[in-house]
C-alpha positions, 0 to 999 in steps of 0.5 A, spaced: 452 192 484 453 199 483 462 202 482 463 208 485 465 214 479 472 214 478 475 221 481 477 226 477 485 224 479 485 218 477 486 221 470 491 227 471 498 227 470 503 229 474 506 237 473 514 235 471 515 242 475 511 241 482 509 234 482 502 237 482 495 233 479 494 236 472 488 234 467 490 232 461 488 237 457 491 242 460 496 247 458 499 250 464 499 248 471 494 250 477 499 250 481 506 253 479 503 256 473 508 252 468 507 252 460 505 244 459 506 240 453 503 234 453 507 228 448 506 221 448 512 216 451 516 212 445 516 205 448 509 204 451 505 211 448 503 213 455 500 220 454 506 224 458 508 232 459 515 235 456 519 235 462 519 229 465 525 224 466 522 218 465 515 216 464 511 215 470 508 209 466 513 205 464 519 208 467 523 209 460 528 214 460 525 219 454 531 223 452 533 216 451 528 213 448 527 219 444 534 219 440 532 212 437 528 211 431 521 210 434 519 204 428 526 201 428 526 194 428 530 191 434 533 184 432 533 178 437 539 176 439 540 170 439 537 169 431 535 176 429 528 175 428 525 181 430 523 183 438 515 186 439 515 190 445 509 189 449 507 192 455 505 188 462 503 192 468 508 197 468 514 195 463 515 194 457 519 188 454 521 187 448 520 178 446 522 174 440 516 169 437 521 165 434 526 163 441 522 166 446 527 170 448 525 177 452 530 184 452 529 188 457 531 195 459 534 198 465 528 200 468 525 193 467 530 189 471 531 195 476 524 194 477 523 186 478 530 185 481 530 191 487 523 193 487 520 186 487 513 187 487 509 180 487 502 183 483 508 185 478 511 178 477 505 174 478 504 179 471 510 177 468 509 170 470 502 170 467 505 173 461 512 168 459 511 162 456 514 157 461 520 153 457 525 149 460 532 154 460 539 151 456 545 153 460 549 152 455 548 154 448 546 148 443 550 146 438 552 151 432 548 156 436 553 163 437 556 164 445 557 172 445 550 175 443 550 182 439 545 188 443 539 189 439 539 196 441 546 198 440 549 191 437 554 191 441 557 185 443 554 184 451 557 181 456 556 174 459 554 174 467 552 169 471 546 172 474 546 169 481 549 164 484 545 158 485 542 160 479 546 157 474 543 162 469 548 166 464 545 172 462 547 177 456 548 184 459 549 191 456 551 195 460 548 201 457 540 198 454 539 192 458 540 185 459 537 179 454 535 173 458 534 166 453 527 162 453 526 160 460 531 163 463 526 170 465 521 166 469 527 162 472 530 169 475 523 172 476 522 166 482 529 165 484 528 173 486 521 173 489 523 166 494 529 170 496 535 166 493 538 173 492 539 173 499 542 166 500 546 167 494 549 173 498 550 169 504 553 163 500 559 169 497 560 171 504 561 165 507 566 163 500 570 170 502 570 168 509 574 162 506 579 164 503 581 169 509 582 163 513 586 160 508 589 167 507 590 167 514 593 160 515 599 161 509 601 168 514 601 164 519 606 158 516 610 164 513 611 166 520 614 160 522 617 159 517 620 166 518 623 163 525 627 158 522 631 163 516 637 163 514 641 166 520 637 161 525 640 155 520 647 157 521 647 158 528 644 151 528 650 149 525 654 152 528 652 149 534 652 142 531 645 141 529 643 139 521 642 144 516 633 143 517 635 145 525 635 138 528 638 137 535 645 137 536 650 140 540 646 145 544 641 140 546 636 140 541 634 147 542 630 151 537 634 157 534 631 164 536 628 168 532 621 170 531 616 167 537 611 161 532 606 162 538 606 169 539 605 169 531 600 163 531 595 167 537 595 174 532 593 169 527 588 165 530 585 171 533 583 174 526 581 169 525 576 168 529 574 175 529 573 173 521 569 167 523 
C-alpha cells in the first residue's frame, strides 16, 4: 500500500496577523508581508510565531507561560514531589508519579469539560492510570492544597453533582485532581452527567421556590387574622384565636385567604 505524500500544509504555521498558512522557515508572511519570528512554546515546545496569544498546539497561553521559570519544578500538591509535564493529544498535563495526581491548566479543562472531543478523552483515558478515587482525604493527609503554580492555597468544589469528586482550584493556573479522580470527571463528562447534574439543580431550585411560595401563602393568611381582626373578634364576643362568638362564628375581614392563596398557586404552577 503506497501513503499519498503529506502536502506542503501539513507542515505550515499560522501568520499571528492574517491567519495565513506560512513555512516554518519563513521570515516574512506571503500574505500580509508581516516580519516572522519563529520561538518555541514553553509547556510543550511547539515550533510557534511571536505574535500568537496561545499556542496553536497546546493552547498555552504564551505571555503566561513565557514569565515563569521554563525549568522551574512544580510540586504536586498533595506530597510535594515533583510534577512531570507530559503532552497527550493536544494538552499538556503536569502528573505526579508518586500520588498519581494530575494538574491541569485552564486550557486543558477548557478542553475536556466544554469542548468534549471523544478521540481526546479516549487519549486521556488511554494515558491515566486507572486508581479508585478517595472522596475524603486519608488519615494524616492535608485537607486544603497549595497551587504548584502560584502556591496559593486553592479552593475545594465539588465538581459536579452526582459526582461526589471534590476538586482542588485555583483560579488563576488550574485545577488538581487527586489519583482517579481525573478519569472519573472525564467519563461522568463524555455520558452526560453534566446535563443530568443540571437538570437535578433546576429541579432543587424548582423546590425551594415551592416552598418559598407556600411560607408567603401561610404568611398571607396569617395576615387575614392580625391584630386589628383579633380585637374585633373580641369585641364581638369571639376568643382571642378568632374563634365563633357573639357574631355567629363569622371570620374577621381582612385580606381575602382565597384571592392570596389563587396568586400563590398560580406561580407556582407557572414554576412547576
Amino acid at each position: 500500500m503506497t501513503l499519498p505524500a503529506i502536502a506542503t500544509a501539513a507542515g505550515e504555521l499560522a501568520c499571528p496577523h492574517c491567519g495565513g498558512g506560512v513555512a516554518a522557515t519563513a521570515s516574512s508572511c506571503g500574505y500580509c508581508r508581516a516580519e516572522l519570528l519563529v520561538k518555541a512554546c514553553p509547556r510543550c515546545l511547539s515550533r510557534v510565531f511571536h505574535g500568537h496569544k496561545h499556542c496553536p498546539e497546546c493552547g498555552a497561553e504564551l505571555e503566561l507561560a513565557a514569565t515563569a521559570d521554563p525549568g522551574a519544578v512544580r510540586p504536586c500538591p498533595r506530597c510535594t514531589a515533583p510534577l512531570q509535564a507530559r503532552r497527550v493529544g493536544d494538552l499538556v498535563i503536569d502528573e505526579c508519579g508518586a500520588c498519581l495526581g494530575v494538574f491541569l491548566d485552564h486550557v486543558a479543562i477548557k478542553r475536556v469539560v466544554v469542548d468534549r472531543a471523544q478521540a481526546r478523552a479516549d487519549a486521556l483515558l488511554g494515558a491515566l492510570p486507572r486508581r479508585e478515587f478517595q472522596p475524603v482525604p486519608a488519615a494524616g493527609q492535608k485537607m486544603y492544597l497549595p497551587c504548584p503554580v502560584c502556591h496559593v492555597v486553592m479552593n475545594r468544589r465539588l465538581f459536579a453533582t452526582g459526582t461526589g469528586i471534590i476538586i482542588d482550584v485555583c483560579r488563576t493556573h488550574g485545577t488538581f485532581f487527586d489519583a482517579g479522580e481525573l478519569p472519573q470527571v472525564i467519563e461522568f463528562v463524555m455520558n452526560g452527567g453534566l446535563e443530568r447534574a443540571e437538570r437535578k439543580n433546576l429541579e432543587r431550585m424548582r423546590d425551594t421556590a415551592r416552598r418559598e411560595l407556600a411560607h408567603v401563602r401561610d404568611a398571607a393568611r396569617a395576615a387575614a387574622h392580625g391584630p386589628a381582626a383579633i380585637e374585633r373578634s373580641e369585641m364581638e364576643g369571639g376568643g382571642p384565636d378568632g374563634s365563633a362568638g357573639g357574631a355567629g362564628g363569622k371570620a374577621p375581614r381582612g385580606i381575602e385567604p382565597t384571592r392570596a392563596g389563587s396568586l400563590i398557586d398560580l406561580l407556582s404552577s407557572l414554576l412547576g
